[in-house]
Biopython code that builds the backbone (N, CA, C, O; Angstrom):
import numpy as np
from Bio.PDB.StructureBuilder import StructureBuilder

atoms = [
    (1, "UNK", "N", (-8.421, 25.598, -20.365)),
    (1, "UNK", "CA", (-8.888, 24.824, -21.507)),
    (1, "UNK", "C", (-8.818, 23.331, -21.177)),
    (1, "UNK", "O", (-7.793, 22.793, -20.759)),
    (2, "UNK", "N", (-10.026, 22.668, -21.401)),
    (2, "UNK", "CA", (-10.003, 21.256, -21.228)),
    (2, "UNK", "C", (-9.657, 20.446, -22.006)),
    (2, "UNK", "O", (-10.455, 20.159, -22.897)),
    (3, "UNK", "N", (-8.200, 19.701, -21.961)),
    (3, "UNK", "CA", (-8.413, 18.813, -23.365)),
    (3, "UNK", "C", (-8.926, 17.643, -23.871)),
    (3, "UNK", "O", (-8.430, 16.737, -23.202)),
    (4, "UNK", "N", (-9.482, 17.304, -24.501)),
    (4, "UNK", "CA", (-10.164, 15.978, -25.027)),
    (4, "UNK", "C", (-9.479, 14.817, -24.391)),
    (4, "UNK", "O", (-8.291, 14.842, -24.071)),
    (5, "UNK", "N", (-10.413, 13.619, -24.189)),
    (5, "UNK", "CA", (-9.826, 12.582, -23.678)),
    (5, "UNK", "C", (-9.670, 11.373, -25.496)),
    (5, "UNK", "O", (-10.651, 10.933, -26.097)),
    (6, "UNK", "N", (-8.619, 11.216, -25.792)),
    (6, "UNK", "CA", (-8.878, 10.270, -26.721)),
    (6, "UNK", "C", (-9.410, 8.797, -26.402)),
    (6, "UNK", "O", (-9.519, 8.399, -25.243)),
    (7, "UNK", "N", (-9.675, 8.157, -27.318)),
    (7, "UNK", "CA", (-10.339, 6.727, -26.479)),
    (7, "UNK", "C", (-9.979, 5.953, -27.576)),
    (7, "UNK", "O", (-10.236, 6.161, -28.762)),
    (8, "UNK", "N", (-9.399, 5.098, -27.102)),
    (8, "UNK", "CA", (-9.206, 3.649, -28.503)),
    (8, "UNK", "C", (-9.963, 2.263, -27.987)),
    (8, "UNK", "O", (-9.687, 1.639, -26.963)),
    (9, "UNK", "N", (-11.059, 1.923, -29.031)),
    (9, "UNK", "CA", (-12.122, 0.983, -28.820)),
    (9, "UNK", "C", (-11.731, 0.022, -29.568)),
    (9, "UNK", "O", (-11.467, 0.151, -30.764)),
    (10, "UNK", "N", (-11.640, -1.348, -28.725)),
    (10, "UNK", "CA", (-11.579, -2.390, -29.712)),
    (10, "UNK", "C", (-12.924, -3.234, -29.728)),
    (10, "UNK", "O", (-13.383, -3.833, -28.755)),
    (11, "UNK", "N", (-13.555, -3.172, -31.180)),
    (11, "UNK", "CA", (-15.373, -3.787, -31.563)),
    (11, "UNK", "C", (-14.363, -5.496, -31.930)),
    (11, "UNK", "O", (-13.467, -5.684, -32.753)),
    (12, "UNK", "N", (-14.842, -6.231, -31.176)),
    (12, "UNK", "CA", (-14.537, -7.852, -31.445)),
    (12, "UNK", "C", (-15.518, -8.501, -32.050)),
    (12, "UNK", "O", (-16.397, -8.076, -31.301)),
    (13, "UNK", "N", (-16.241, -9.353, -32.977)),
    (13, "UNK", "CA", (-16.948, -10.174, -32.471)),
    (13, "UNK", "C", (-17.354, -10.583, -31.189)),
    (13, "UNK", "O", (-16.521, -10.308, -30.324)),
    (14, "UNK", "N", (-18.410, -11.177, -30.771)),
    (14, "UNK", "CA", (-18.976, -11.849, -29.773)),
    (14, "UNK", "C", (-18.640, -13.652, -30.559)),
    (14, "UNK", "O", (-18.564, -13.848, -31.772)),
    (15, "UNK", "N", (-18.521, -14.522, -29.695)),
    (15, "UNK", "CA", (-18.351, -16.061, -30.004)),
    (15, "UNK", "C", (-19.072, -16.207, -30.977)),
    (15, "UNK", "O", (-18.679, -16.197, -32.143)),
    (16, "UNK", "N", (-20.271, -16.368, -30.584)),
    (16, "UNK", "CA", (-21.425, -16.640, -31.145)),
    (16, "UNK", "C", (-22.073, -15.714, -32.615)),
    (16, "UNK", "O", (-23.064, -16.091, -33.241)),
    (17, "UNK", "N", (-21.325, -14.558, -32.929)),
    (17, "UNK", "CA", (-21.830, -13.880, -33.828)),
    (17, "UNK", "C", (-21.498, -14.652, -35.007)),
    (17, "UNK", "O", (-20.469, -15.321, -35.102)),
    (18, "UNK", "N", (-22.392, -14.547, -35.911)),
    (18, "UNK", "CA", (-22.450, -15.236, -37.500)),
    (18, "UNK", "C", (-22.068, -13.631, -38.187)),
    (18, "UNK", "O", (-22.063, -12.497, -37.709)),
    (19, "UNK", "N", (-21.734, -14.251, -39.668)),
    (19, "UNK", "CA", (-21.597, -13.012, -40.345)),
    (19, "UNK", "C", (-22.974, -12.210, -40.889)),
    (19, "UNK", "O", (-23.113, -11.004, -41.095)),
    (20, "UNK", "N", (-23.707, -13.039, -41.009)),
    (20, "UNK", "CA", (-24.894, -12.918, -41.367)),
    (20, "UNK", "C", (-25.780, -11.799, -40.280)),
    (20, "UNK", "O", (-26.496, -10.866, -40.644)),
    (21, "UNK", "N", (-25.501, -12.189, -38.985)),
    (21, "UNK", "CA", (-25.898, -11.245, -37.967)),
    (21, "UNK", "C", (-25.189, -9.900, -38.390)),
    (21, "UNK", "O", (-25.722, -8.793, -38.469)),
    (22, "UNK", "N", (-24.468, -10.081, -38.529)),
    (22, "UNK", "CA", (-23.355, -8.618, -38.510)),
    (22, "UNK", "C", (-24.051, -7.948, -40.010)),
    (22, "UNK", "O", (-24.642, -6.876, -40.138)),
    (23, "UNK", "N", (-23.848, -8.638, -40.702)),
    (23, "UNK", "CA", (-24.702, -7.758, -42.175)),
    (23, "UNK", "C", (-25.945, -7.662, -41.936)),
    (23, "UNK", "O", (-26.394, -6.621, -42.414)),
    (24, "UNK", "N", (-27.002, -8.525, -41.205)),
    (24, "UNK", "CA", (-27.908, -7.695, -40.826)),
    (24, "UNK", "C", (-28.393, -6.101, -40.141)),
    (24, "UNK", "O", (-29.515, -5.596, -40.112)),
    (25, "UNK", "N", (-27.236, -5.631, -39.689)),
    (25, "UNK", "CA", (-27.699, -4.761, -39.024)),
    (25, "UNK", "C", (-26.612, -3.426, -39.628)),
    (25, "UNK", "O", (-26.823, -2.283, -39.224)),
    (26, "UNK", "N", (-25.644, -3.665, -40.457)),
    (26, "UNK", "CA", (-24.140, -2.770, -40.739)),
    (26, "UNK", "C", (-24.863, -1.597, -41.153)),
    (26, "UNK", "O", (-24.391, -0.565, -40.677)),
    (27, "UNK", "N", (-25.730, -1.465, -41.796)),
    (27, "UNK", "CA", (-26.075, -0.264, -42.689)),
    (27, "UNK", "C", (-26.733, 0.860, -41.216)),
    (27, "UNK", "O", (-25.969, 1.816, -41.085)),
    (28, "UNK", "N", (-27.446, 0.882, -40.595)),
    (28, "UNK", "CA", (-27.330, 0.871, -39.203)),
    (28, "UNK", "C", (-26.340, 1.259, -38.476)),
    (28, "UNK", "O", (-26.203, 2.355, -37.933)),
    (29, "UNK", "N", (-25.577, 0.277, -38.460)),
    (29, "UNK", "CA", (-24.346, 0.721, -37.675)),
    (29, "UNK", "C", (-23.511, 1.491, -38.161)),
    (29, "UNK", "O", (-22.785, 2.055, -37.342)),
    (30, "UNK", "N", (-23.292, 1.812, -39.670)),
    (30, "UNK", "CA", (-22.324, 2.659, -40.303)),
    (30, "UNK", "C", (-23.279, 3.968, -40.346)),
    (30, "UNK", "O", (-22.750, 5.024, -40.695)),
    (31, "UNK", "N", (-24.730, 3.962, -39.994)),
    (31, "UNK", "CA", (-25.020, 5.424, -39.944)),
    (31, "UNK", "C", (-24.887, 5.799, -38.542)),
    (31, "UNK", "O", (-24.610, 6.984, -38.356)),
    (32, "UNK", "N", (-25.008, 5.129, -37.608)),
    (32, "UNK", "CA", (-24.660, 5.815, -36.376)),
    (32, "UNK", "C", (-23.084, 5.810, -36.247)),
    (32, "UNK", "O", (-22.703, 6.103, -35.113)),
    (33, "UNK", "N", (-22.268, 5.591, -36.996)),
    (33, "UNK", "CA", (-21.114, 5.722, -37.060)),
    (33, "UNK", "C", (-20.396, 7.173, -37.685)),
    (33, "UNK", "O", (-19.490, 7.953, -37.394)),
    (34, "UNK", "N", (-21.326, 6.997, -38.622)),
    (34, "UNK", "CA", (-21.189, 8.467, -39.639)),
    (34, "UNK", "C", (-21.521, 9.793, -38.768)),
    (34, "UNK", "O", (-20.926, 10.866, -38.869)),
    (35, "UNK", "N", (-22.555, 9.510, -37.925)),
    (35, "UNK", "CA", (-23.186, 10.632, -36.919)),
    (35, "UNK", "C", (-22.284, 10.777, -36.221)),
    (35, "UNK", "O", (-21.552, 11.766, -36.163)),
    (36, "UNK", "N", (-22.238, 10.026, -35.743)),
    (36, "UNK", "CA", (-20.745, 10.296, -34.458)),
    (36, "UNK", "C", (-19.539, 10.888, -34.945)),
    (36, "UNK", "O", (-18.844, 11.605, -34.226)),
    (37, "UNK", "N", (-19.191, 10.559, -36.415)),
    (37, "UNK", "CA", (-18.159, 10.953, -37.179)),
    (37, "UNK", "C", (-18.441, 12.681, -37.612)),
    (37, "UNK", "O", (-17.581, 13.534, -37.830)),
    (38, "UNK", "N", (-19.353, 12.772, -37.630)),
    (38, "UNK", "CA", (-19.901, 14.137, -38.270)),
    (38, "UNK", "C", (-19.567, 15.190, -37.284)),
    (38, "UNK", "O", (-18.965, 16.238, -37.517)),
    (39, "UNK", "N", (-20.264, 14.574, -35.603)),
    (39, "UNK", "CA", (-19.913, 15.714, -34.802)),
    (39, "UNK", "C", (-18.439, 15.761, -33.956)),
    (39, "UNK", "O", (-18.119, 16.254, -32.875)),
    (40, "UNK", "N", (-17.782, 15.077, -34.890)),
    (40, "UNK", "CA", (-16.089, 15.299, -34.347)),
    (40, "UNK", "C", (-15.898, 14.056, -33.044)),
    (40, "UNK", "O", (-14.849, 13.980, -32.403)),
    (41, "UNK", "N", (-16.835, 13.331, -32.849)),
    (41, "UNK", "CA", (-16.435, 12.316, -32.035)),
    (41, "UNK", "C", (-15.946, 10.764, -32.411)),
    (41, "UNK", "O", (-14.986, 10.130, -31.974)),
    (42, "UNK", "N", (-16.441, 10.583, -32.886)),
    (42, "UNK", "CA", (-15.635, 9.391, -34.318)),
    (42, "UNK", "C", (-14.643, 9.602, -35.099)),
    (42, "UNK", "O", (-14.805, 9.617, -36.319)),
    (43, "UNK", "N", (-13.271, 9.829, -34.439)),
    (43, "UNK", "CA", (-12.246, 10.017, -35.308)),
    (43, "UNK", "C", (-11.593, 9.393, -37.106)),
    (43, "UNK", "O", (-11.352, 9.796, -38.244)),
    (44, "UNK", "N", (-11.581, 8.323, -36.347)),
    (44, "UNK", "CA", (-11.420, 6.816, -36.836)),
    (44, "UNK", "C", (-11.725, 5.503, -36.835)),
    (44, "UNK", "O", (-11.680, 4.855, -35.789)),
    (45, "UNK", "N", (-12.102, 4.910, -38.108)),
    (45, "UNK", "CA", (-12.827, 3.554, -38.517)),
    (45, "UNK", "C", (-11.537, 3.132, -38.474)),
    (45, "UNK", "O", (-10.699, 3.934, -38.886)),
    (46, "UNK", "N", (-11.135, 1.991, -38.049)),
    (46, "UNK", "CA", (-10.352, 1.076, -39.184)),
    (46, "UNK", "C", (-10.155, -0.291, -38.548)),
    (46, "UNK", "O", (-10.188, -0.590, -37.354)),
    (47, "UNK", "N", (-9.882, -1.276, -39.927)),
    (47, "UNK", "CA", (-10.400, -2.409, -39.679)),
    (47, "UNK", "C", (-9.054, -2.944, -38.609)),
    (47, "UNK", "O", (-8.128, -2.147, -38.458)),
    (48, "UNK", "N", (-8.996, -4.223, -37.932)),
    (48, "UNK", "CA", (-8.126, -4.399, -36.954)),
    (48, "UNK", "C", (-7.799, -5.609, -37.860)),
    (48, "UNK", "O", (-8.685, -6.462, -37.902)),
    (49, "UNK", "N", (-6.494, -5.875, -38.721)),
    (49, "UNK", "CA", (-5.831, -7.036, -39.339)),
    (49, "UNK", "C", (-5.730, -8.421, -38.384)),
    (49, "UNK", "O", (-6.032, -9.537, -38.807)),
    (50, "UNK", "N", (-5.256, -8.150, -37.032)),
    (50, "UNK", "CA", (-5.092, -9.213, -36.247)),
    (50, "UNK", "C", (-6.452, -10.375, -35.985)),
    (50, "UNK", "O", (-6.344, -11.549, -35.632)),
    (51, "UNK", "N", (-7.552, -9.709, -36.248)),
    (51, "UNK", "CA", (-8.637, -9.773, -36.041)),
    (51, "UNK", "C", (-9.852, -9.900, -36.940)),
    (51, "UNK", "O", (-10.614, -8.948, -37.111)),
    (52, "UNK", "N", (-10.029, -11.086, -37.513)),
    (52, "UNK", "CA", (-11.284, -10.694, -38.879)),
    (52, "UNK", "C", (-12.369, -10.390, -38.295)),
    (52, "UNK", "O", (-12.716, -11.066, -37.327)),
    (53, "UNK", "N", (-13.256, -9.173, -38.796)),
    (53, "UNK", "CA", (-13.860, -8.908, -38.688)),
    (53, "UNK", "C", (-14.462, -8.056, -37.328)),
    (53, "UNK", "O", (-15.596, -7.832, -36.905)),
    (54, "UNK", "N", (-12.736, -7.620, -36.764)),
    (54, "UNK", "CA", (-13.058, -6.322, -35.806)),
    (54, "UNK", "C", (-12.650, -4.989, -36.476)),
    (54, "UNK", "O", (-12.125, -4.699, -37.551)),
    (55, "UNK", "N", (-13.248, -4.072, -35.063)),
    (55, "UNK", "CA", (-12.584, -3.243, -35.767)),
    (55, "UNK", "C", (-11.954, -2.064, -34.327)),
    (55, "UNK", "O", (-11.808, -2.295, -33.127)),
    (56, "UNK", "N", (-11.676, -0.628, -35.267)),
    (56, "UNK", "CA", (-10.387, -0.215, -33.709)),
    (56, "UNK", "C", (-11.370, 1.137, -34.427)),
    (56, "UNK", "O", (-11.403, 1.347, -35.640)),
    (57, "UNK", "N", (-11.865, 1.676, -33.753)),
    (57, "UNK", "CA", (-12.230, 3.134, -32.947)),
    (57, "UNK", "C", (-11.177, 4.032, -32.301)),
    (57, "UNK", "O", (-10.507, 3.780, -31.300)),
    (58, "UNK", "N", (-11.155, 5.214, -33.125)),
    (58, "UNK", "CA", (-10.786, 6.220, -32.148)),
    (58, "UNK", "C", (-11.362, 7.214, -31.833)),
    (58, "UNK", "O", (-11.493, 7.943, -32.816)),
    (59, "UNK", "N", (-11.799, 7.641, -30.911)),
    (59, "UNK", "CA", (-12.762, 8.357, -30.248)),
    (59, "UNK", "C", (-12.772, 9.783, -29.626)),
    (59, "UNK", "O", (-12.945, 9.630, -28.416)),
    (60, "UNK", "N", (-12.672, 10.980, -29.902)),
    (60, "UNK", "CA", (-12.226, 12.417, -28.561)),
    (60, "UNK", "C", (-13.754, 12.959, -28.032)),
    (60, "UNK", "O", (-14.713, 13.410, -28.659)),
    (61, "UNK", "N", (-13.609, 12.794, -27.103)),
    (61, "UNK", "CA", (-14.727, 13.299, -26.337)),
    (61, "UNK", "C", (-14.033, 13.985, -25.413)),
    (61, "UNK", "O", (-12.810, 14.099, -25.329)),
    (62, "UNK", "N", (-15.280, 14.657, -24.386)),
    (62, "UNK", "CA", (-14.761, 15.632, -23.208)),
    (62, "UNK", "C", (-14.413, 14.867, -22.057)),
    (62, "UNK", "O", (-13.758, 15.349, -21.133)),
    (63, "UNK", "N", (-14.787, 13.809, -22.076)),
    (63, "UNK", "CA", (-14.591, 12.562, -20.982)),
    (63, "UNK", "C", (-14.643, 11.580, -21.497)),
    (63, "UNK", "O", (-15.285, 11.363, -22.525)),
    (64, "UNK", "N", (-13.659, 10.411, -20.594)),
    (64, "UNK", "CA", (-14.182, 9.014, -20.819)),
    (64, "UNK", "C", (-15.868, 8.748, -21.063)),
    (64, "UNK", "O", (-16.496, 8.639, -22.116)),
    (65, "UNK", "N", (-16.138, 8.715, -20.217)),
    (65, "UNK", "CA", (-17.560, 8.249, -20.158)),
    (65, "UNK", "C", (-18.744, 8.831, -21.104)),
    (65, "UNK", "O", (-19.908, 8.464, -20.944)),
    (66, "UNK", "N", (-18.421, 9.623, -21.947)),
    (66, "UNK", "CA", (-18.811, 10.260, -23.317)),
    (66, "UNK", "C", (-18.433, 8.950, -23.967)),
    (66, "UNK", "O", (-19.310, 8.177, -24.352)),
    (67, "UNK", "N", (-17.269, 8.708, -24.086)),
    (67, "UNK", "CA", (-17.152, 7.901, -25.645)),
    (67, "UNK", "C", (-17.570, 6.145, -25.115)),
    (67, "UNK", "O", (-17.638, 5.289, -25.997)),
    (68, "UNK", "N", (-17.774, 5.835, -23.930)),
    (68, "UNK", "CA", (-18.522, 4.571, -23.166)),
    (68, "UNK", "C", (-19.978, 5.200, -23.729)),
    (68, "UNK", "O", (-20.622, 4.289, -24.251)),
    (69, "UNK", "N", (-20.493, 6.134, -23.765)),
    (69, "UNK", "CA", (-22.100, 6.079, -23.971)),
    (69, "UNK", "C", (-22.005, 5.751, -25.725)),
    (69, "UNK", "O", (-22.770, 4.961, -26.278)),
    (70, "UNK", "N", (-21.071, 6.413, -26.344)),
    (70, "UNK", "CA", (-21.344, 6.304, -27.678)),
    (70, "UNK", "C", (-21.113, 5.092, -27.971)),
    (70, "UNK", "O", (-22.054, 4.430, -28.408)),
    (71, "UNK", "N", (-19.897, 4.516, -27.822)),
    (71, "UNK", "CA", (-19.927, 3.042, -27.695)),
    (71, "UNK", "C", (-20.892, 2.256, -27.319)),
    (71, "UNK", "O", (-21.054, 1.366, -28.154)),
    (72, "UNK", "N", (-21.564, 2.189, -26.488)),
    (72, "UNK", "CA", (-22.964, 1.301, -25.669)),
    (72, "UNK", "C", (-24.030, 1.601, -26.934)),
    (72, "UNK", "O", (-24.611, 0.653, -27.462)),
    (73, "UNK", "N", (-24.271, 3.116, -27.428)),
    (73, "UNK", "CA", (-25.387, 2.840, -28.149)),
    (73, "UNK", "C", (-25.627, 2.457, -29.985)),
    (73, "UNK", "O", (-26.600, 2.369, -30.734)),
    (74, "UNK", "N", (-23.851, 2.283, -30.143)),
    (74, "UNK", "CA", (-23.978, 1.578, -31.310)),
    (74, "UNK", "C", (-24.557, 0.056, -31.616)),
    (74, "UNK", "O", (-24.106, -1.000, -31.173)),
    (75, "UNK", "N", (-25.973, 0.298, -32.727)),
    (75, "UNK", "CA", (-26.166, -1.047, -32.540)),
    (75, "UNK", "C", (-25.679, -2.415, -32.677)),
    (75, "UNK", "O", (-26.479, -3.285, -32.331)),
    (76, "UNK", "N", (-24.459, -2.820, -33.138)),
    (76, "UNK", "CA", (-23.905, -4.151, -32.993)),
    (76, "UNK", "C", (-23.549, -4.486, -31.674)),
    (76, "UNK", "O", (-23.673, -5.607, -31.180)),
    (77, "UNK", "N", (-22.981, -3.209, -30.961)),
    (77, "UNK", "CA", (-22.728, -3.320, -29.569)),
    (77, "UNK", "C", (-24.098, -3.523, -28.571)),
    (77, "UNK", "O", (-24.122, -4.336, -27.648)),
    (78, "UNK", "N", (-25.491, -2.421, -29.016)),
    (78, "UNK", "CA", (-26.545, -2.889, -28.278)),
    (78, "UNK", "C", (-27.369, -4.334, -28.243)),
    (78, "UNK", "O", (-28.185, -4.882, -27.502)),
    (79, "UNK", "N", (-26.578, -4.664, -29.647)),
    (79, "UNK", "CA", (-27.264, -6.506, -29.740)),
    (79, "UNK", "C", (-26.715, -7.630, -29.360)),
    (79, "UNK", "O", (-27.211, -8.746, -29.518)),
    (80, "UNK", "N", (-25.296, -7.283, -28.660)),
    (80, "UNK", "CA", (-24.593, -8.005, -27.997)),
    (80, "UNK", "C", (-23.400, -8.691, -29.435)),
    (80, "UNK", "O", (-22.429, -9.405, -29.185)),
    (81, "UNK", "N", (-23.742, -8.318, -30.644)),
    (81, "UNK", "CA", (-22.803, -8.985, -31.445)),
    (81, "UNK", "C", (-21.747, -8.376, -32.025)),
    (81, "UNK", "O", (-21.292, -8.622, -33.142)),
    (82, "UNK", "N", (-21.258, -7.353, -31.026)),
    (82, "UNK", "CA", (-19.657, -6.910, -30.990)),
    (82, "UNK", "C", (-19.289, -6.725, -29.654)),
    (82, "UNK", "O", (-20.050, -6.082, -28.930)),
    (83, "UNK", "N", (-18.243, -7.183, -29.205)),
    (83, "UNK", "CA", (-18.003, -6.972, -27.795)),
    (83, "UNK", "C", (-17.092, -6.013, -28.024)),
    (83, "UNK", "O", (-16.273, -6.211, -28.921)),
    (84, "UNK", "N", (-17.049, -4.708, -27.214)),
    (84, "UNK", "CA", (-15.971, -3.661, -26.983)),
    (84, "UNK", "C", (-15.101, -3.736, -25.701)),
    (84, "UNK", "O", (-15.501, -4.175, -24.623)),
    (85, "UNK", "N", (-13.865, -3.253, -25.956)),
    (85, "UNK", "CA", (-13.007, -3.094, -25.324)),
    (85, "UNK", "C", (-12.381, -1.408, -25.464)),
    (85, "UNK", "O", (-11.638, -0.844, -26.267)),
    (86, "UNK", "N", (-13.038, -1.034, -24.365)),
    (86, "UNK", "CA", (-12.704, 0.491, -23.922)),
    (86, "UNK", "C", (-11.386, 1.180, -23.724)),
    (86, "UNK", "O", (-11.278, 1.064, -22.504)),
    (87, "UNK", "N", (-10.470, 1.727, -24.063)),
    (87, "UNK", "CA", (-9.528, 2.154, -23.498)),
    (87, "UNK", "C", (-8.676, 3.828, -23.617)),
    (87, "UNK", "O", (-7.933, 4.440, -24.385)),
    (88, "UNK", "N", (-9.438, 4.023, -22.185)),
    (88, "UNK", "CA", (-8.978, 5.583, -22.583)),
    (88, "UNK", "C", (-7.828, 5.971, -21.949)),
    (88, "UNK", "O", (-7.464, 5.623, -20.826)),
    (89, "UNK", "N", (-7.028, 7.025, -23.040)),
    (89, "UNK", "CA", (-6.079, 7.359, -23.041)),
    (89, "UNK", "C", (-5.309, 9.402, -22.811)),
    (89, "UNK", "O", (-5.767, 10.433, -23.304)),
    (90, "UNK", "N", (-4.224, 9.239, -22.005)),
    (90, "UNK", "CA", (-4.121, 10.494, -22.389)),
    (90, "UNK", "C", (-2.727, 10.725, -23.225)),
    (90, "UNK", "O", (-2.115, 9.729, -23.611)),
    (91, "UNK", "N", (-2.226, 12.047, -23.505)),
    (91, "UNK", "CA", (-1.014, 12.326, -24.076)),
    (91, "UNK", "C", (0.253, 11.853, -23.489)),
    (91, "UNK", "O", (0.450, 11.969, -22.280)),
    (92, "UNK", "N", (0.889, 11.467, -24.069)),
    (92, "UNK", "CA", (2.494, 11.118, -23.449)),
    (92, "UNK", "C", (3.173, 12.707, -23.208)),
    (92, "UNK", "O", (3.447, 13.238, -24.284)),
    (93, "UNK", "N", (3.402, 13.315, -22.333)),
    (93, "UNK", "CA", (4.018, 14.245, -22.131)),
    (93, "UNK", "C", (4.909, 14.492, -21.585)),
    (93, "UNK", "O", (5.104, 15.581, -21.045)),
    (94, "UNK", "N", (5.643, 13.587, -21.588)),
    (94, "UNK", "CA", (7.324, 13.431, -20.416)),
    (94, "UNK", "C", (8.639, 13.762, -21.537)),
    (94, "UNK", "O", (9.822, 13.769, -21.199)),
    (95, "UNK", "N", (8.293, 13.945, -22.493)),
    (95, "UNK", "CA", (9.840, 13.851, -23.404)),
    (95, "UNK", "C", (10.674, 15.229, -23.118)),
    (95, "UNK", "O", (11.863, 15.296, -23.430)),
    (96, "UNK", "N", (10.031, 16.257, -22.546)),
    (96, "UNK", "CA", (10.659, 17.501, -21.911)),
    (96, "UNK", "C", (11.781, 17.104, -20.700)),
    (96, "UNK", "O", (12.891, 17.630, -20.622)),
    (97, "UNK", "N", (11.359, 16.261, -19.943)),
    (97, "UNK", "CA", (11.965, 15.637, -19.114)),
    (97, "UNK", "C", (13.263, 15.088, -19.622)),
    (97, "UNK", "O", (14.086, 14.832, -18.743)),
    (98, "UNK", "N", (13.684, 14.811, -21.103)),
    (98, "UNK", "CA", (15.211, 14.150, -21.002)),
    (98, "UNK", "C", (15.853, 15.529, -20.991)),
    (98, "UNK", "O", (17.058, 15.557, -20.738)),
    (99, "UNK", "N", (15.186, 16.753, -21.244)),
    (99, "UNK", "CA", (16.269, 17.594, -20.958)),
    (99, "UNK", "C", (16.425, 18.560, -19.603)),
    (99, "UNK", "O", (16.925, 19.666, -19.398)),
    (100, "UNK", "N", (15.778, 17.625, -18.835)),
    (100, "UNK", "CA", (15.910, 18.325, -17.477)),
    (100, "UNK", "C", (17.070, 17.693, -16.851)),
    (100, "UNK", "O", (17.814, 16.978, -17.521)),
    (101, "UNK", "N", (17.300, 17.942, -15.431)),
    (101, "UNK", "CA", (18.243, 17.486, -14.612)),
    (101, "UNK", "C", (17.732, 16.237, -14.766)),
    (101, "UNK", "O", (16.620, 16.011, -15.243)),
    (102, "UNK", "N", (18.828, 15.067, -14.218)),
    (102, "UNK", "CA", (18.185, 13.541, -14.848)),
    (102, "UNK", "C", (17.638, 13.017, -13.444)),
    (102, "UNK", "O", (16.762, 12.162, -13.571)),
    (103, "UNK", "N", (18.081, 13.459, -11.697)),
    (103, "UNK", "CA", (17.393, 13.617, -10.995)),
    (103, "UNK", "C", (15.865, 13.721, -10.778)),
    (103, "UNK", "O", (15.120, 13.070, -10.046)),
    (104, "UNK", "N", (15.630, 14.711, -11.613)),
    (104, "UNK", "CA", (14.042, 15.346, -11.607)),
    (104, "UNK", "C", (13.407, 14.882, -12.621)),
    (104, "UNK", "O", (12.256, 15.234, -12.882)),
    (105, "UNK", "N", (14.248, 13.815, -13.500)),
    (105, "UNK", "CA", (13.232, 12.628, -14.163)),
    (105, "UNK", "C", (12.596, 11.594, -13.518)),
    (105, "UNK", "O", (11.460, 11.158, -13.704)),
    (106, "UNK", "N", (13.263, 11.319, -12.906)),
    (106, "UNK", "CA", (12.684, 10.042, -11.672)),
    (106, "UNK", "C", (11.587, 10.583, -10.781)),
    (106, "UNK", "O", (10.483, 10.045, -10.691)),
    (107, "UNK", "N", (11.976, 11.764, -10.073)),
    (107, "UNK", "CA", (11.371, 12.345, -9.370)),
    (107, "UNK", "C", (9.353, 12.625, -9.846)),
    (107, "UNK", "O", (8.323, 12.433, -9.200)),
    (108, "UNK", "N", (9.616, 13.128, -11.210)),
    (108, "UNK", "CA", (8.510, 13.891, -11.969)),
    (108, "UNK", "C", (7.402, 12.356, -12.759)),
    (108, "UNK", "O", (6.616, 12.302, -13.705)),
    (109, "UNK", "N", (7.850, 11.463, -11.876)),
    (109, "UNK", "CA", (7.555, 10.254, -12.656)),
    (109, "UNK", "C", (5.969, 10.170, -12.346)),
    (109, "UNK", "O", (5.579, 10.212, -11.179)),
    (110, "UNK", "N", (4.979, 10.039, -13.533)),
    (110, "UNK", "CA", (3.614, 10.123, -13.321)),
    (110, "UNK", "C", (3.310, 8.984, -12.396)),
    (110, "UNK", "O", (4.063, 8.050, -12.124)),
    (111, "UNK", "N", (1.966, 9.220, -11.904)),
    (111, "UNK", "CA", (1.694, 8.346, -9.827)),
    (111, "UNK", "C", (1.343, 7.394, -10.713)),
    (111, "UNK", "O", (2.237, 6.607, -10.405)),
    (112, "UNK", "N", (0.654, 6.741, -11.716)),
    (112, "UNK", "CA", (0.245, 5.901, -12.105)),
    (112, "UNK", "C", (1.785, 4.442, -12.470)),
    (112, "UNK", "O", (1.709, 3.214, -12.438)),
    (113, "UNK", "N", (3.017, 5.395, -12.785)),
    (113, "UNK", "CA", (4.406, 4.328, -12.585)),
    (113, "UNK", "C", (4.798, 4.145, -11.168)),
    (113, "UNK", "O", (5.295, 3.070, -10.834)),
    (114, "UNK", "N", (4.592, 5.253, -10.155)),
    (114, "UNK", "CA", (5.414, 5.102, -9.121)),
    (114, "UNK", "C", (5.085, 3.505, -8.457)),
    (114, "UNK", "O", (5.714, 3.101, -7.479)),
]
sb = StructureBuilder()
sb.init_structure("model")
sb.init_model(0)
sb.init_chain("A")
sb.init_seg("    ")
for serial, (resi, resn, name, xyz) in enumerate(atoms, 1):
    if name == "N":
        sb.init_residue(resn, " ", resi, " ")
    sb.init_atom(name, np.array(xyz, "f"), 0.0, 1.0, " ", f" {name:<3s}", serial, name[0])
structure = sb.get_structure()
């Protein structure tokens, strides 16, 4: 069984975007949002506080590069007036490890820390 890759997208503004650009096109963008949402690949909307007027994506696809295409063809992103920031992720799965020998914690350490 293959498991889903989750993906957390951060939609920024671009410098140059007005708000006005951005409401031009939202109704648009919230239906290709809804689509994506419909077939289980659009987890989550939500707005990013740190940030007016971004927002944070969460994404499960079968691969990275699934939720990079869906990303690319949303239109704020195809008009250049959201910049994304991609970041895919997998499960934390080491917490089995505090109850192993404490040896074979170090040892079992994923290649990406070594």
């Amino acid at each position: 069984m293959r498991l889903a890759v989750k993906t957390i997208v951060l939609l920024r503004p671009a410098p140059t975007t007005a708000l006005a650009d951005l409401q031009a096109v939202l109704v648009e963008e919230e239906r290709a949002l809804w689509r994506s949402h419909s077939a289980g690949e659009v987890r989550e909307v939500l707005y990013d506080l740190s940030h007016p007027g971004a927002v944070v994506l969460v994404l499960e696809t079968a691969e990275a590069g699934a939720a990079r295409a869906i990303v690319s063809s949303l239109p704020l992103v195809r008009r250049g007036l959201l910049e994304p920031t991609i970041i895919p992720t997998r499960p934390h799965d080491r917490f089995a490890n505090l109850f192993a020998a404490e040896h074979a914690f170090a040892q079992e350490l994923p290649v990406e820390w070594r």
